[in-house]
C-alpha positions, 0 to 999 in steps of 0.5 A: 512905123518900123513894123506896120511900114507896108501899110504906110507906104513902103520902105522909103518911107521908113528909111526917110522917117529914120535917116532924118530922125537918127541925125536930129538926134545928133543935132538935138543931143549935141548941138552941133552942125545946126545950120544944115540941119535947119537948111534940110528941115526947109525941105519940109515945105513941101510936106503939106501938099503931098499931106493934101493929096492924102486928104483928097484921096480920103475925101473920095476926089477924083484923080482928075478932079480939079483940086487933085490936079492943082495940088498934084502939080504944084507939089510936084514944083514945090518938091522939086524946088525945096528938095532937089534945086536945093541939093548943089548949094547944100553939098558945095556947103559940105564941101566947104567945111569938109576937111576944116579943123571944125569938121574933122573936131566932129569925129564921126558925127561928120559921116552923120552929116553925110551919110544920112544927107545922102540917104535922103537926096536918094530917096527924094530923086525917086520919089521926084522921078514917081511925081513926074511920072504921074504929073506926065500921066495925068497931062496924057489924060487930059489931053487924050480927054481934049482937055487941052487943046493941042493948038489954037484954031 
């Protein structure tokens, strides 16, 4: 993924794969802080609908088809509810530990935590920001198409 990124996606991938593999290390090798990892791996619910969408895409669907359309929105809730509506309880969290003799006991590894947390949450603003963009586009469409009637008559 490091070297062929660009046929992938783009750097955002990469810089995703990384910050969440660079703090499971932490987790895995040293068993610590597992309760937030756990909770950031439940972001990860989401992951099967954008996988979908790829699978769409190779099965030459329409970007209009209605398959498309169903997995595109509901993706776009799912990411919104596991990635982003999360985020608050997740750093009031952080925020709780922070300063607390087990977490200063981390030494650097609690920079580990927030660092690569924040990283992440960047990363999934802008990619909800993209999923929005195109959820918009997609109803301009449909409604341009009169798909969707503007009113009841």
């Amino acid at each position: 993924m490091a070297l062929h990124y660009d046929k992938i996606g783009e750097i955002f991938y990469f810089l995703h794969h990384a910050s969440a593999a660079y703090a499971f290390f932490y987790v895995a090798m040293f068993g610590v802080l597992p309760y937030f990892s756990n909770y950031r791996l439940l972001s990860e619910i989401s992951t099967p609908l954008v996988n979908q969408r790829w699978f769409l895409s190779t099965l030459d669907y329409k970007k209009d088809s209605k398959p498309f359309i169903i997995n595109g929105v509901i993706m776009t809730l799912m990411f919104f509810i596991t990635r982003l509506a999360c985020m608050p309880y997740y750093w009031y969290k952080v925020y709780e530990v922070y300063n607390t003799e087990p977490f200063t006991r981390l030494g650097h590894m609690q920079y580990v935590l927030i660092g690569t947390c924040f990283v992440l949450d960047v990363i999934n603003f802008l990619w909800f920001y993209r999923m929005l963009r195109g959820v918009y586009n997609v109803l301009q469409y449909l409604i341009h198409r009169n798909d969707i009637p503007l009113k009841e008559e």
